[in-house]
N, C-alpha and C positions, 0 to 999 in steps of 0.2 A: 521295472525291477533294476535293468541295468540304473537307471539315476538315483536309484535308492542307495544301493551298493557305495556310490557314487559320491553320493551327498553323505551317509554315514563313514567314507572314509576320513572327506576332508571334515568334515562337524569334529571325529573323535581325535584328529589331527591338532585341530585348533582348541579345541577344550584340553589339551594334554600340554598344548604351548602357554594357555591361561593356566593352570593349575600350576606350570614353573616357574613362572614369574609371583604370581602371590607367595609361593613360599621362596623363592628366589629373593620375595623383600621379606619373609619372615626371618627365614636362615641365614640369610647373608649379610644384612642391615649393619649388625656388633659388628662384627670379623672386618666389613668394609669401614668403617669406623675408628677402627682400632690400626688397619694396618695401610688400607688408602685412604688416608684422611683427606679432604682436599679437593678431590675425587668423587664422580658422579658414580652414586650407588649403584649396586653392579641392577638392581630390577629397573632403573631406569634406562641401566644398557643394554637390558636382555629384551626390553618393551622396544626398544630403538632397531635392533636385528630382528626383532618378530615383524616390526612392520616393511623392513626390509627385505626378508623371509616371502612375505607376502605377495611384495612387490614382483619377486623372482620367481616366484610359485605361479601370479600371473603370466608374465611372459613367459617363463619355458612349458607349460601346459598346453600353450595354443604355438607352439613352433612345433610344425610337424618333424622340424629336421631332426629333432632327438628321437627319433622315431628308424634312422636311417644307419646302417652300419659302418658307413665311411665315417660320419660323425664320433663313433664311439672310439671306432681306429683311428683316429687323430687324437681324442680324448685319453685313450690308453697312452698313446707315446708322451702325451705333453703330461701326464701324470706320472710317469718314471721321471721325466726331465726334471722334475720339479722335488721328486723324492733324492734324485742325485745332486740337485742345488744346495737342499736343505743340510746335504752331508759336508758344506764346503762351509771352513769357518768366516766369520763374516758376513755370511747370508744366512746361512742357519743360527735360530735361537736356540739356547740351551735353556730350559725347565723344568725341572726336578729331575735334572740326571740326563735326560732323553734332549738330542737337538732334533725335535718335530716338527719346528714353525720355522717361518718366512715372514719376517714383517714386513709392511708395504705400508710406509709409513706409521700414522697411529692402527691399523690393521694388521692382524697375524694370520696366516693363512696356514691349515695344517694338511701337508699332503697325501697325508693316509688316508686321511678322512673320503677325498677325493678319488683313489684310486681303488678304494675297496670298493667304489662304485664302478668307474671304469672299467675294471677287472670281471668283475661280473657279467656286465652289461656286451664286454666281446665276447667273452664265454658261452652268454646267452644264443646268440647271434653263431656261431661256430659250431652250437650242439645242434642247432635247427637246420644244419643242411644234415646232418650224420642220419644214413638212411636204418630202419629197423633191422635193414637183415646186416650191419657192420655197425652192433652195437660192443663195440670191442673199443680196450685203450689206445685213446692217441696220445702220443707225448706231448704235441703241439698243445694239449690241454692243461697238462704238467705248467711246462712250458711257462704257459700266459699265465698261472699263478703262483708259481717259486719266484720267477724274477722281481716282483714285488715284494714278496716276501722277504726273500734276502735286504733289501735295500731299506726295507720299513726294519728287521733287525738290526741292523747296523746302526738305527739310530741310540739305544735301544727302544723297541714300543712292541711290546708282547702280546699285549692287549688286542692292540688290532693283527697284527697278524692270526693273532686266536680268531676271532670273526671273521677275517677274511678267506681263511682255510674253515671253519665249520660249515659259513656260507656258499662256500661255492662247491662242496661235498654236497650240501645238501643240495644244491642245482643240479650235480651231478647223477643225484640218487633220482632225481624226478625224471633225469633225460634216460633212466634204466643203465644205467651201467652197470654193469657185471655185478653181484651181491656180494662174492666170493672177493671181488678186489676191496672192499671195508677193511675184512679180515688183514691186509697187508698193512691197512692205513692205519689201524687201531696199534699195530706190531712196530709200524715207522714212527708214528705218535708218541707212544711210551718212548721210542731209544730216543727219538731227538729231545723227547721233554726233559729224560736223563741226562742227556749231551747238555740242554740248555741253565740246567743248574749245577751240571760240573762247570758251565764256563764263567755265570758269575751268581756266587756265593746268597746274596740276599736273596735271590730265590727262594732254595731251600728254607733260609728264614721264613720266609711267604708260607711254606708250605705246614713247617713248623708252629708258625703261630695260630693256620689256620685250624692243626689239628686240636691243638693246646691254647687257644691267646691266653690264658689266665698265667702261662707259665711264666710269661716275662711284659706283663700290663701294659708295662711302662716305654717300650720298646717293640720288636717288633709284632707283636699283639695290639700297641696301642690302638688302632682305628677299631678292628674288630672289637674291643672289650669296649669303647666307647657308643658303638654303633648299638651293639645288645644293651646296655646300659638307658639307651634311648627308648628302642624299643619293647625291652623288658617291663617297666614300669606301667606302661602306656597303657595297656588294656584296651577294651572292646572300643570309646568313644574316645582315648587319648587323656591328653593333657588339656586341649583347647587353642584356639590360635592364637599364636604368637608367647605360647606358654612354654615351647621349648627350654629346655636346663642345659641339654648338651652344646648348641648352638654357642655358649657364652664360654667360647676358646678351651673346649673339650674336646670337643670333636674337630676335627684340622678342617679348614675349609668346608663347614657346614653345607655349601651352599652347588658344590660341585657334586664330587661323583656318590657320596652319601646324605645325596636331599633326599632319598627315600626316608633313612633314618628319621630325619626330619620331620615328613609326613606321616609317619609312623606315630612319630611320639606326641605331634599334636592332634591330630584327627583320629587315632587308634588306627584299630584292627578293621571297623568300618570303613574307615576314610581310603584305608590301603584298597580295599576291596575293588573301591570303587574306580579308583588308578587302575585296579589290575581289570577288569571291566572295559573299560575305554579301549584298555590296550587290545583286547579279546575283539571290542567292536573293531579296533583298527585292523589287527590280522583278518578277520572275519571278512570283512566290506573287501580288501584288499585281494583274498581268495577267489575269491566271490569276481570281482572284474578278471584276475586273472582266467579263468573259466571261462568265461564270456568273448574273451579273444578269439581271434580267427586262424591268424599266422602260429607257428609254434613259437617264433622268436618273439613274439608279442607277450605268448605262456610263461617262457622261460625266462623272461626278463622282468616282468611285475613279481613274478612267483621269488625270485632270489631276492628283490630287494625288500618286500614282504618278510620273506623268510628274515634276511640278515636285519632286519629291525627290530623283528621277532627276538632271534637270537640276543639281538645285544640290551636288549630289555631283561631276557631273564636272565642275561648274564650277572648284571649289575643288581638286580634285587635278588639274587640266589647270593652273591658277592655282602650286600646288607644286613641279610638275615643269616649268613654266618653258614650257609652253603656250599660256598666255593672262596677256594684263597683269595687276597684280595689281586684285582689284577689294573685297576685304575680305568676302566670302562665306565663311561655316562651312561646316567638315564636318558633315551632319546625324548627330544622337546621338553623335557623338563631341566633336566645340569643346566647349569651357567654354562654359558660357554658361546661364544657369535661361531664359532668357526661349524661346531656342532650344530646348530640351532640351523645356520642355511645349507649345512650338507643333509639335514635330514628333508626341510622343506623343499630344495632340489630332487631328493626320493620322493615324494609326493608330488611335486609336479610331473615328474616324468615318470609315473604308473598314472596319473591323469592323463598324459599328454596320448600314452598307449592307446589305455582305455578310451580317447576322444578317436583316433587312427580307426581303430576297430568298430565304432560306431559307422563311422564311411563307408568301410570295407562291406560291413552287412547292411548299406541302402542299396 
């Protein structure tokens, strides 16, 4: 059972990183054509980071070190260091408004990405000494994920900090914390959200379009009216591959955070199904090992990364289907994206690498 779990996490892992790249060449083909001419089509890039992906997925799997808490407490600090670099001009990239990357030559490296993991993974490791009878707030909890927080704001990147505050709630809801402290978080929730769109304006836009996109199409509704436009038509079997309409500079970067769209309108309502399946087998398998664990910090450390992939999946297809504002969240293993594609194969090796710890533990 446990190598079932096992092998069905990393199968639906790898079938979800194929199914990005085929339409990563369906979706992104034109768009790359049109605006990086010249330039190696982005599914030739994203095939190039999967095998690399892979590469890393091997090695950190069979390093027991990521298994150990001084590892994560080194990885914690060197991922604030690197969110403070990206804030300093000259080393930080700016793209679309937000300075979130660090180039390293022809490589961009994003440090949210890195630290929503971090972050987690000491939290993990800190709730697993807290004994039953002092299941009470510590601040030190607070603590290890506001400072992140702030720091990924400032660049601005909303997005993840939205994941990285659901995600480690939800770690927190598994390690029992108090029920009645939600109740605060839901109340601090709305005021900061409030605070966060008194302090810049297109927000509210965000919020607006999302209730209304038809009100202003052309503007800040555009993705959203373009996105339903895709998938409105589509029906039960779609369009067919590579029959997308929207894809041909309708939709803004077909190929990023609304390739759902994409899959939508040429595969249908089936094809979707089938993505949201995979995804179910990947939560699923992933549950499933974390259970199997022996240590609690073994529990609590699969279970949130689990969780926050979970999360940032239906963030971004609840985001598609005209759900929730748009908030610029990937699909995981499917978005274009190298920086995305090996932070989430890094999550997958290390709930493997766990899951292999704990096979020892119970010989």
């Amino acid at each position: 059972m446990k190598f079932t779990y096992k092998r069905l996490f990393i199968i639906s892992a790898f079938l979800l990183s194929l199914i990005g790249i085929v339409f990563i060449f369906s979706a992104g083909t034109y768009w790359s054509s049109i605006h990086y001419e010249g330039e190696l089509p982005f599914y030739i890039k994203q095939s190039m980071y999967l095998l690399l992906a892979i590469i890393v997925f091997i090695f950190v799997a069979n390093m027991p070190v990521f298994t150990r808490e001084k590892t994560w407490i080194t990885l914690y600090v060197l991922s604030l260091i690197l969110l403070v670099l990206v804030l300093i001009p000259g080393i930080g990239i700016v793209r679309n408004g937000s300075r979130s990357w660090i180039g390293l030559g022809p490589l961009t490296i994003q440090p949210a990405e890195l630290v929503k993991i971090t972050t987690l993974m000491y939290l993990s490791f800190l709730l697993s000494k807290v004994k039953n009878s002092e299941r009470v707030v510590q601040i030190k909890h607070f603590l290890i994920i506001i400072l992140p927080c702030a720091l990924i704001m400032l660049q601005p990147d909303f997005g993840s900090v939205f994941i990285l505050v659901v995600s480690a709630f939800i770690l927190l809801f598994i390690a029992r914390y108090p029920i009645k402290l939600y109740v605060g978080f839901i109340v601090l929730g709305v005021v900061g959200l409030i605070g966060l769109i008194a302090s810049a304006p297109y927000r509210l836009k965000r919020i607006e379009a999302f209730i209304n996109p038809w009100e202003d199409p052309l503007g800040s509704g555009f993705q959203a009216v373009q996105s339903l436009l895709a998938i409105g038509p589509a029906g039960i079997l779609g369009h067919g591959f590579q029959e997308s309409r929207q894809k041909f500079l309708y939709l803004p970067e077909p190929q990023n955070d609304f390739i759902f769209s994409i899959i939508l309108e040429e595969i249908g309502f089936l094809g979707g199904c089938f993505v949201l399946v995979l995804f179910g087998i990947f939560i699923y398998s992933g549950c499933g090992l974390a259970i199997q664990t022996v240590r609690s910090s073994d529990f609590y450390a699969i279970s949130a990364l689990v969780g926050m992939v979970g999360f940032q999946a239906a963030l971004n297809i609840g985001v598609v289907i005209g759900l929730i504002p748009v908030t610029g969240v990937t699909l995981p293993f499917i978005s274009y994206g190298g920086t995305s594609l090996m932070i989430i194969w890094f999550v997958v090796a290390i709930v493997v690498c766990f899951s292999n710890q704990s096979e020892v533990y119970n010989e």
